[in-house]
C-alpha positions in Angstrom: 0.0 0.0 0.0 1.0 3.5 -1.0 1.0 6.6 1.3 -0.9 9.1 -0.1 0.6 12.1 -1.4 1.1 15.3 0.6 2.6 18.8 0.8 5.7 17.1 1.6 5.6 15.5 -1.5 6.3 18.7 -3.2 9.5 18.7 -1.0 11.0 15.4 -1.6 9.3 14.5 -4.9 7.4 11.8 -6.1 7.9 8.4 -7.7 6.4 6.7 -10.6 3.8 5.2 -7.9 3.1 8.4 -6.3 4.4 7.5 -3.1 7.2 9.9 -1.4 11.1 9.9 -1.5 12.5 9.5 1.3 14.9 13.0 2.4 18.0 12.7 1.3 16.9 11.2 -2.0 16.7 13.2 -4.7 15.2 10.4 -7.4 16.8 10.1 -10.7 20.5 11.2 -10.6 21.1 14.7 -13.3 22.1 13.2 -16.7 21.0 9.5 -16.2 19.6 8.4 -19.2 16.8 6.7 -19.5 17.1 3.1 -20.5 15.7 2.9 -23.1 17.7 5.9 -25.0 20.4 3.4 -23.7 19.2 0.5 -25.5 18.3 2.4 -28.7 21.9 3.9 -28.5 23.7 0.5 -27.9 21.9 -1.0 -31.3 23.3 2.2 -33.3 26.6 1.8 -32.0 28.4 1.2 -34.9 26.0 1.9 -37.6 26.0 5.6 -37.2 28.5 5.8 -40.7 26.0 4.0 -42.7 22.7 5.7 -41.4 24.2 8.8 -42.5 25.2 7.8 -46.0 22.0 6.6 -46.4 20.1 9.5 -45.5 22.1 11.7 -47.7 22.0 9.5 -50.9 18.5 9.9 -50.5 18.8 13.7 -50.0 20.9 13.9 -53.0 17.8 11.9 -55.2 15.1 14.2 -54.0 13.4 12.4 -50.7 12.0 15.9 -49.5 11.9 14.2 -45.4 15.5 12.6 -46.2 17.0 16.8 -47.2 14.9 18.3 -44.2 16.8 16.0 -41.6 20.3 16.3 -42.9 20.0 20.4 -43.2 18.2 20.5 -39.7 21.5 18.0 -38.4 23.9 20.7 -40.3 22.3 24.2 -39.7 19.5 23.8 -36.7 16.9 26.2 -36.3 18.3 28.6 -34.1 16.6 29.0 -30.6 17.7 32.5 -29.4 19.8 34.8 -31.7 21.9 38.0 -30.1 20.5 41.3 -29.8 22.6 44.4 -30.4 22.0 47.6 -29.1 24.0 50.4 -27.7 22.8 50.7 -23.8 24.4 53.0 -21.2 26.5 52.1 -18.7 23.7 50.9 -15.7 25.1 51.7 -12.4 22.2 53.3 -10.5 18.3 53.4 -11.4 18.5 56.4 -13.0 20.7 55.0 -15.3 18.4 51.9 -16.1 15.8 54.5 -17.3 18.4 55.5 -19.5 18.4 52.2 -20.4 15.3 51.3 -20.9 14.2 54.6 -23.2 17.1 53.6 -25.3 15.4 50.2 -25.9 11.9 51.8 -26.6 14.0 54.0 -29.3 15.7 51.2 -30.9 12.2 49.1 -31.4 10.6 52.6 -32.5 13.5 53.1 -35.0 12.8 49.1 -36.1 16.4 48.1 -34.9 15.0 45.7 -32.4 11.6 43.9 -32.3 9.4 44.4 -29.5 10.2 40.4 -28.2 13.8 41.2 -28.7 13.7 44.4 -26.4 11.5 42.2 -23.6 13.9 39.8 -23.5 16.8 42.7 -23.2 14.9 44.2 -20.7 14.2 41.2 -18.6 18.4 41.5 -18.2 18.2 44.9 -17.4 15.5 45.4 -14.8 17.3 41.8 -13.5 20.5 43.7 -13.2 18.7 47.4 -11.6 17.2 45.2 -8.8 20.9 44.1 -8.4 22.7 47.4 -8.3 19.4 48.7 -5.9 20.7 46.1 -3.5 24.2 46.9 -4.0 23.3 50.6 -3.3 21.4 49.7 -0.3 23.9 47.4 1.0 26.4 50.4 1.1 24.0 53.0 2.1 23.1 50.5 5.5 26.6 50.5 5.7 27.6 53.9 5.9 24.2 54.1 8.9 26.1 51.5 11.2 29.7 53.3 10.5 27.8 56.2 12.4 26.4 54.8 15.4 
């Protein structure tokens, strides 16, 4: 019988029963593969060569599928692609508004798409909350050097 699953579950994780790991196990180690990858892997061992001649001999006849997998193996779709933009130096919140109209420019002027900017401003109002706690940091700092 299976204990039922709880808040603690959330903690520890579940198996594929549903019932709880115990602390101190985190379940499936980070890169183990699963075992089936493992045995598809061990049957291609040595045939990976021949595979790959075969697909492109039928790439190079004109099997449509056969060219899409080889140019998706050589060139892959890219996922994320760099943004450029010239940004001000950020070392204070005033300088992150800076910042930030300089991005609203750039996707005004069409240098940058709006998702681009979003994504480049995720970084910077990431980084303002950072140099906000570095300022407070120093500023508490400076208070205790008083008393």
């Amino acid at each position: 019988m299976t204990e039922p699953i709880d808040d603690g579950a959330r903690k520890y994780g579940t198996n594929t029963e549903g019932t709880r790991f115990k602390p101190g196990n985190p379940g499936k180690p980070k890169g183990a593969r699963h075992r089936v990858t493992r045995a598809i892997e061990a049957l291609l061992e040595d045939e990976h060569e021949a595979l790959t001649r075969v697909a492109i001999d039928r790439a190079l006849e004109g099997d449509m599928t056969a060219l899409r997998l080889c140019f998706e193996r050589i060139a892959p779709a890219r996922k994320d692609s760099p943004v450029s933009v010239e940004l001000p130096v950020v070392r204070s919140a005033a300088d992150a508004v800076e910042a930030s109209a300089a991005l609203l420019k750039a996707v005004a002027a069409g240098d940058l798409t709006p998702d681009e900017a979003g994504r480049v401003m995720v970084l910077l109002t990431a980084h303002k909350a950072i140099v906000e706690t570095g300022d407070l940091e120093t500023r508490v700092a400076a208070l205790e050097k008083t008393k």
